[in-house]
N, C-alpha and C positions, 0 to 999 in steps of 0.2 A: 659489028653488030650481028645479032644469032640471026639466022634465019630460019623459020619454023618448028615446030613441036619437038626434035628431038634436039634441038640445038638447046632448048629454052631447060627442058628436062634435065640435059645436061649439068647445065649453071646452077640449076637446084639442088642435083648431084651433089656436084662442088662446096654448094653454098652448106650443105649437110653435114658435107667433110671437114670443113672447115668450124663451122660449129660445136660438132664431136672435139676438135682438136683442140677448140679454144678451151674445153672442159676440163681437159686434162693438161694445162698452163696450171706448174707448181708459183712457189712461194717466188716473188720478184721485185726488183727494186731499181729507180729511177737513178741515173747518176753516172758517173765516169769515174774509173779507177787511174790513179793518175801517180806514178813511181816518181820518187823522187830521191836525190839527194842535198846536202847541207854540209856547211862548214860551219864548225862550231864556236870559231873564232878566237880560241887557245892559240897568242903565239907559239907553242912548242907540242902540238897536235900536229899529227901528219897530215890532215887533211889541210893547212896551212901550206903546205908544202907547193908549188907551181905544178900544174896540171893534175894534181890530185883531185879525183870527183868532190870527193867529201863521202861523209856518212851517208850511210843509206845501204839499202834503198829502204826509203820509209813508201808507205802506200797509205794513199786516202782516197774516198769514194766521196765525188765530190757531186751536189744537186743542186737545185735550185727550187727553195721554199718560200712562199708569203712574198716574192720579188728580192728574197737575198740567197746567198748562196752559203751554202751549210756545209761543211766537210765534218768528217769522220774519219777519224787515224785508225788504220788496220792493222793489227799485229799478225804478220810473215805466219802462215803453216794455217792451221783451220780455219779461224776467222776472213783470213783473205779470201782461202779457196770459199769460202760460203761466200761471201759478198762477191767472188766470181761468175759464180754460178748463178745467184739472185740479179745480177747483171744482163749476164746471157739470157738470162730467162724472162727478164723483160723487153731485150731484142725481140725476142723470137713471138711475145706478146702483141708489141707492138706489128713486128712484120705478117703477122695473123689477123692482124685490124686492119692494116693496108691492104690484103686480099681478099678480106670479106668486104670493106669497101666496093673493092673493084668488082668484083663478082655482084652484090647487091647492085651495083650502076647499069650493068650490063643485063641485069633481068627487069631491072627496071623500065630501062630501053625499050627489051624483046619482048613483051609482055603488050599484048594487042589489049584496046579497048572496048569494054563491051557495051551494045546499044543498049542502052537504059540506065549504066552505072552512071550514080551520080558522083560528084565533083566528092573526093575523098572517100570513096566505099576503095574499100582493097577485096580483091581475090579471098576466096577461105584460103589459109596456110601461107599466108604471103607477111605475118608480122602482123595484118595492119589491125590483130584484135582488140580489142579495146579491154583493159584488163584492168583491175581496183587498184586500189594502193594498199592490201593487204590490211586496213583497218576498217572498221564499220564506221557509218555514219551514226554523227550523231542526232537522237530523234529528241522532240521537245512533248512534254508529255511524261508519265508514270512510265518505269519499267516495265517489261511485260514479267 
């Protein structure tokens, strides 16, 4: 846990850096790419043959949607390398949310309490602003 003003400074540092970086998180996608090969079951196919792999390697990017699991066959050369990348890049998403996490924990922590804050006021610039839903209300009554 930080100890003092430039400790706390710090983590907001961080917490800044880490926000810039989430910004520029491109295009990414949930799932496992998973090589495989297959026998395609022609007695007189070599993949028939003993200790032959079989066909392949086929690739599919495999997730899990609505509680089932969804695959998608990938064709070798652009397609794959995209769905590699859209892979990677939701690693790297995700391990960007594991350190804002930690970091957000950690100032939470250091972050002294001040006398007279009541029970849910946040610091100015700490998040805790309270922001619309980007729509108006609606009023009962004639337009203006």
């Amino acid at each position: 846990m930080p100890e003092g003003p430039d400790e706390l400074a710090e983590l907001e540092r961080r917490r800044a850096e880490l926000y810039a970086e989430l910004g520029l998180v491109g295009d990414f996608r949930q799932g496992s790419l998973n090589e495989s090969f297959r026998k395609c079951g022609k007695p007189n196919c070599a993949c028939a043959a003993p200790g032959h792999p079989g066909h392949g390697p086929q690739w599919n990017l495999t997730r899990k949607a609505d509680g089932r699991t969804r695959t998608v066959h990938l064709r070798p050369g652009p397609e794959l390398d995209k769905a590699r990348r859209e892979v990677a890049e939701h690693e790297r998403f995700r391990d960007l949310v594991r350190q804002l996490t930690e970091v957000n924990e950690a100032i939470c922590s250091a972050r002294p309490v001040l006398p007279g804050q009541a029970a849910g006021d946040a610091p100015p610039g700490t998040g805790g602003e309270k922001r619309g839903s980007g729509t108006r209300s609606r009023r009962s009554g004639p337009p203006r």
